[in-house]
C-alpha positions as a Markdown table, in Angstrom:
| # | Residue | x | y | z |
|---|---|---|---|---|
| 1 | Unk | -45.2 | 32.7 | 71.1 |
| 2 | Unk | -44.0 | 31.1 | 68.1 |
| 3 | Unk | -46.6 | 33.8 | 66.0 |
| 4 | Unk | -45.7 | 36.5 | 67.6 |
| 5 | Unk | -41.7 | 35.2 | 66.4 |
| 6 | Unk | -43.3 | 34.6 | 63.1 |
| 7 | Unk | -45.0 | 38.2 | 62.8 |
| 8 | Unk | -41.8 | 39.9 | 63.7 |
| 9 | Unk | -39.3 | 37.4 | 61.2 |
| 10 | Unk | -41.4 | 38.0 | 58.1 |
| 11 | Unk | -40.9 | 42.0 | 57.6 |
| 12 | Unk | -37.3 | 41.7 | 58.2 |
| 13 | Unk | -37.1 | 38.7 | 55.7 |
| 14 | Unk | -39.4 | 40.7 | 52.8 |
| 15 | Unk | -37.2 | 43.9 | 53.8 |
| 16 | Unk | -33.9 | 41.3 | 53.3 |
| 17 | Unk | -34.9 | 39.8 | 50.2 |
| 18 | Unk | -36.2 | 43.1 | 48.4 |
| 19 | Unk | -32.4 | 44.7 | 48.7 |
| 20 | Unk | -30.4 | 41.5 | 48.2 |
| 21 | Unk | -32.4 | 39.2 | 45.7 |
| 22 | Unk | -33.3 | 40.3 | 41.9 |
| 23 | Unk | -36.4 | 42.3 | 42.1 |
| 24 | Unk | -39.3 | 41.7 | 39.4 |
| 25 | Unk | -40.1 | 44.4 | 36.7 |
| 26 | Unk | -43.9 | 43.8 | 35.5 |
| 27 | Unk | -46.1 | 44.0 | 34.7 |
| 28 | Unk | -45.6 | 46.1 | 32.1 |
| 29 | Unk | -47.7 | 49.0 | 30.9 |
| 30 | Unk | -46.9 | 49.1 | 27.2 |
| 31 | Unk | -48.4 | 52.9 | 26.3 |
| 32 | Unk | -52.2 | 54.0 | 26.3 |
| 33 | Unk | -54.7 | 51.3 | 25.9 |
| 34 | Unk | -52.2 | 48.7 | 24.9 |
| 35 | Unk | -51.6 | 50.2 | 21.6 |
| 36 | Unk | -49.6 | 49.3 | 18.8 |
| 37 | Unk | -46.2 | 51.4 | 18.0 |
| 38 | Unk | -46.9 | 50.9 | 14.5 |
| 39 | Unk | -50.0 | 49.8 | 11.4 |
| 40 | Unk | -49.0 | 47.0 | 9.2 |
| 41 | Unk | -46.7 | 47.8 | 6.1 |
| 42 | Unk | -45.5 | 50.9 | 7.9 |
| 43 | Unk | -42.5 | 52.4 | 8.9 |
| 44 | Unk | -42.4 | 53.5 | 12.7 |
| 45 | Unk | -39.9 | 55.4 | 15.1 |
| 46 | Unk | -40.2 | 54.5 | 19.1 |
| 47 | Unk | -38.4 | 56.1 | 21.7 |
| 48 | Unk | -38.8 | 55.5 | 25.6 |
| 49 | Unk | -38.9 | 58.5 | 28.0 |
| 50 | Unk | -36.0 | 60.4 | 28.8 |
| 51 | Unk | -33.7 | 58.4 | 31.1 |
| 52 | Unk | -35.6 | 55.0 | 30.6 |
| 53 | Unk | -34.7 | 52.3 | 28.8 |
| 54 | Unk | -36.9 | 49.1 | 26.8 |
| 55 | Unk | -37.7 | 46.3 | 29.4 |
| 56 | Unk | -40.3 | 44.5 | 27.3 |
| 57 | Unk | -41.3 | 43.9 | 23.8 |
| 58 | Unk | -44.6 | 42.7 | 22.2 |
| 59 | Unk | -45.3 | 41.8 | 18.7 |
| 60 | Unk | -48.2 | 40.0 | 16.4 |
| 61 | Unk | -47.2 | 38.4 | 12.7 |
| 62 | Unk | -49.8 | 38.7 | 10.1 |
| 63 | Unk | -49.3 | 36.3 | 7.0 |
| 64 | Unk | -51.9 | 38.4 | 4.8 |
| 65 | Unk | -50.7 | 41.9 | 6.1 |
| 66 | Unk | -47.4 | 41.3 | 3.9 |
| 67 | Unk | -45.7 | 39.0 | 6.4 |
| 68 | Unk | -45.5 | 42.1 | 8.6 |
| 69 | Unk | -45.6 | 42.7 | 12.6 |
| 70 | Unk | -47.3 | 45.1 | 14.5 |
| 71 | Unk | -45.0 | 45.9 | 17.7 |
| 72 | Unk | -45.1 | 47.7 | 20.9 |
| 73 | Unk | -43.1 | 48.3 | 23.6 |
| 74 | Unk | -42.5 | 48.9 | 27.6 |
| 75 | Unk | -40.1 | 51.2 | 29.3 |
| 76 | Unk | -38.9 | 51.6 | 32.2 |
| 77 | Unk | -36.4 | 53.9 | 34.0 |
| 78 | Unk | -33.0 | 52.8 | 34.7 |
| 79 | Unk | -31.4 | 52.2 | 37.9 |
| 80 | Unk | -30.4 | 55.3 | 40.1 |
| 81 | Unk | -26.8 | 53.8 | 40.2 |
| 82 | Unk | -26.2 | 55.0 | 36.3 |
| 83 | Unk | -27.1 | 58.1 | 36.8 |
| 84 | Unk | -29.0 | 60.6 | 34.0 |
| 85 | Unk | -28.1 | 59.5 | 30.2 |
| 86 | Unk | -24.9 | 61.4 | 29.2 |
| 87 | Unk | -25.6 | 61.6 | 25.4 |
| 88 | Unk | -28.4 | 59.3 | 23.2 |
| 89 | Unk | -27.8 | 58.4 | 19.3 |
| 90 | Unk | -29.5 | 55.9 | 16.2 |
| 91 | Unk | -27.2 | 53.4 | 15.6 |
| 92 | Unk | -26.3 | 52.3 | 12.1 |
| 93 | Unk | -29.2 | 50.7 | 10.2 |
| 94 | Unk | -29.6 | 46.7 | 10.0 |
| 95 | Unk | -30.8 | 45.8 | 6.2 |
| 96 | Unk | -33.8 | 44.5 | 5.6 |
| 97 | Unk | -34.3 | 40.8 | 4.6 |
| 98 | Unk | -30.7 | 39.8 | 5.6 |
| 99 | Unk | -29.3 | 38.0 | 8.9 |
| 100 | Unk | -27.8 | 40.7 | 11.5 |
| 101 | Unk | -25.9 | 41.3 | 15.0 |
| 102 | Unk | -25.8 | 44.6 | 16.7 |
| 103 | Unk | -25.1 | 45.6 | 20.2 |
| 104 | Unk | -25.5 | 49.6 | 21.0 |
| 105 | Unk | -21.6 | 51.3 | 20.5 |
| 106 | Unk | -20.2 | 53.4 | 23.1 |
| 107 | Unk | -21.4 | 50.6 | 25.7 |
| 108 | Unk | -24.9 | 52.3 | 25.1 |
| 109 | Unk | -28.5 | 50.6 | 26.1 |
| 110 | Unk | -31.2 | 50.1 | 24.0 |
| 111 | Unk | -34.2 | 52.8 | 24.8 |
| 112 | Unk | -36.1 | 52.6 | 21.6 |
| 113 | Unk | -36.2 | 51.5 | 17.7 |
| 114 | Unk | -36.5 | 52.4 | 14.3 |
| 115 | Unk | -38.1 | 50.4 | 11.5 |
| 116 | Unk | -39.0 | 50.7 | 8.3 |
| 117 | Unk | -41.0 | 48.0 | 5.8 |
| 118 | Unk | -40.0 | 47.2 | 2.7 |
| 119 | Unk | -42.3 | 45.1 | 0.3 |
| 120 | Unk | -40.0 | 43.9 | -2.2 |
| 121 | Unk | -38.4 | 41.5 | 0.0 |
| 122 | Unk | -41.3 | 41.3 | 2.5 |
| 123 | Unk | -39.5 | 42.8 | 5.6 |
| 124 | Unk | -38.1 | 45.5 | 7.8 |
| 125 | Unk | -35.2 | 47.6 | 8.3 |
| 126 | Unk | -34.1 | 48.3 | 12.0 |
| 127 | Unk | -32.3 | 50.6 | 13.8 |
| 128 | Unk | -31.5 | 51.0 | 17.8 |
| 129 | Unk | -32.0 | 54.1 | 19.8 |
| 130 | Unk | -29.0 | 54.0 | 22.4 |
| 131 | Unk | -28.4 | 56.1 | 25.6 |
| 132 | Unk | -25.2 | 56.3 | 27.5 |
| 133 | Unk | -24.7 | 56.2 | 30.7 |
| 134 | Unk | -21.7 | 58.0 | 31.5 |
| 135 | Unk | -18.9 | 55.3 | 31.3 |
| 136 | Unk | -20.8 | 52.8 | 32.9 |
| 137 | Unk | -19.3 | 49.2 | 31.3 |
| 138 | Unk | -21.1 | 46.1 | 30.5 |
| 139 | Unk | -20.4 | 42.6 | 31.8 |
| 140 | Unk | -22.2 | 39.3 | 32.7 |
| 141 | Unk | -23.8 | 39.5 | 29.3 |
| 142 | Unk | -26.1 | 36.5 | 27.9 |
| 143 | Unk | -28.7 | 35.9 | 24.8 |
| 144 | Unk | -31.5 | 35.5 | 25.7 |
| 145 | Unk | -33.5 | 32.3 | 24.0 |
| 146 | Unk | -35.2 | 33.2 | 20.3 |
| 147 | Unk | -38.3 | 35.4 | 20.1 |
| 148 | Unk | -41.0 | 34.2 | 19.3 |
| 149 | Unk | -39.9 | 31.0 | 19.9 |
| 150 | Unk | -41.0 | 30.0 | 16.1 |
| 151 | Unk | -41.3 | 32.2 | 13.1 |
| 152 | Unk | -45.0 | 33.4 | 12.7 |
| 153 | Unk | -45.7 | 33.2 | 16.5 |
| 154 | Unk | -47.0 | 35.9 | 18.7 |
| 155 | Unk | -43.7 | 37.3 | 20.4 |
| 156 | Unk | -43.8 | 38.8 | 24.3 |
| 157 | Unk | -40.2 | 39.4 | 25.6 |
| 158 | Unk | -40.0 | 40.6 | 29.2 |
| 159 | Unk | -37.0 | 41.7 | 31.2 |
| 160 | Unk | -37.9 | 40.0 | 34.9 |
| 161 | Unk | -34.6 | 41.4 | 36.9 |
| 162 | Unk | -34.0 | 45.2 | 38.0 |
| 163 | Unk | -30.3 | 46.3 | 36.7 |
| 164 | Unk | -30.1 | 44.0 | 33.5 |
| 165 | Unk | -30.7 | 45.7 | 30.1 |
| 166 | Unk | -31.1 | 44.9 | 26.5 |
| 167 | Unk | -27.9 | 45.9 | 24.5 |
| 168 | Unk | -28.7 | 44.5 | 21.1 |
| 169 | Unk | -29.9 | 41.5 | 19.5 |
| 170 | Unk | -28.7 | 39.3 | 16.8 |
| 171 | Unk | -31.5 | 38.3 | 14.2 |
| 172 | Unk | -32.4 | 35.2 | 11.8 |
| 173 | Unk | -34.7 | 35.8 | 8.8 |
| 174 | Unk | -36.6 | 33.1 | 7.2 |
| 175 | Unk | -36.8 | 33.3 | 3.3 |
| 176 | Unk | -39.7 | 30.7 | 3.6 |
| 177 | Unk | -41.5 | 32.3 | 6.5 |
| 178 | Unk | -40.9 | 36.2 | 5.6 |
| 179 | Unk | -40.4 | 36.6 | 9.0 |
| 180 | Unk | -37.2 | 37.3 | 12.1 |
| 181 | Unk | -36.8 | 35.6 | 15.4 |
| 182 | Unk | -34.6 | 37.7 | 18.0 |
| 183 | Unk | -32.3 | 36.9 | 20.5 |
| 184 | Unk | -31.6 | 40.2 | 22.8 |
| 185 | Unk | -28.1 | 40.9 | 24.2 |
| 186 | Unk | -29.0 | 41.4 | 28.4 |
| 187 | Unk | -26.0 | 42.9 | 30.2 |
| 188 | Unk | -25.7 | 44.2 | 33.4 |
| 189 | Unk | -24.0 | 47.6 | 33.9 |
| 190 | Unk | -21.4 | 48.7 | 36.3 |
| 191 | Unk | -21.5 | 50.7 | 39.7 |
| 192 | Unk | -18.5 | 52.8 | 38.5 |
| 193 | Unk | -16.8 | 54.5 | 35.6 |
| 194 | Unk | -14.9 | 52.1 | 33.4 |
| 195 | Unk | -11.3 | 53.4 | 32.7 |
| 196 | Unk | -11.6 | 52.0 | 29.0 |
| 197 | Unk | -14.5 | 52.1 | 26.4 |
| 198 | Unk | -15.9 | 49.3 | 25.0 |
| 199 | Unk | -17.4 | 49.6 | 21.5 |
């Protein structure tokens, strides 16, 4: 009796948990074999699919390759609830070899990036790819801890919950090391239209 009660519970609590309890992303494919976005010492432009956004970043630091990165990068599509992007832009670029904050304007969501290396200071330029949402609005927004967790480490950052999304990151840059560590801005995004805009 009690297995029978036990073979009936069990769907209805997997079917329960799936539509009430954050659902996991990965893992993540990040492109054709795993390949990198960019070669050392070069500049690289990345953007995700139409209508998905980054949910996962991987990076490699090479000390002898000018104290550069090789990156890649997963996408995924966003949630039905926001819709089809209403309009996508580059955001403004962040210097190379100086300390930075950036979240997309226009309450936008990251969905690719921009870099370019520069060896006289040993470093990159970024820029974000954003994609709006119609007037969806941010809220319950966090950093996320530094990545990688110290300079010259291999970096993996992974988004594990369905309807959060990178909006930006703020960025140190070690004059020692040559190299950043990132903390990402993760928001979640409203059901509804917002009846202001937030830059």
């Amino acid at each position: 009796m009690d297995l029978v009660f036990l073979c009936v519970l069990l769907p209805l609590v997997t079917v329960a948990w799936g539509q009430y309890s954050d659902y996991y992303y990965g893992p993540y494919n990040y492109g054709d074999n795993d390949e990198w976005v960019n070669v050392y010492r070069q500049g690289f432009n990345f953007q995700c699919p139409h209508g998905q956004v980054i949910v996962a970043i991987r990076s490699v630091f090479s000390k002898k390759e000018g104290s550069d990165r090789l990156w890649n990068y997963a996408c995924m599509p966003a949630s039905q609830s926001l819709g089809e992007p209403t309009e996508c832009w580059w955001e403004e670029i962040n210097r190379a070899g100086t300390e930075w904050y950036q979240t997309c304007s226009n309450n936008g969501l990251v969905a690719g990036f921009q870099s370019q290396y520069f060896p006289s200071v040993l470093d990159r330029e970024w820029q974000f790819y954003c994609c709006r949402y119609r007037r969806r609005c941010p809220y319950s927004c966090w950093l996320t801890t530094e990545y990688p967790g110290h300079y010259g480490e291999d970096m993996d950052m992974m988004m594990y919950t369905y309807d959060y999304y990178i909006r930006g990151a703020t960025t140190t840059f070690s004059a020692v090391d040559r190299d950043r560590q990132w903390k990402f801005i993760v928001c979640r995004m409203t059901d509804y239209d917002c009846p202001f805009q937030n830059v």
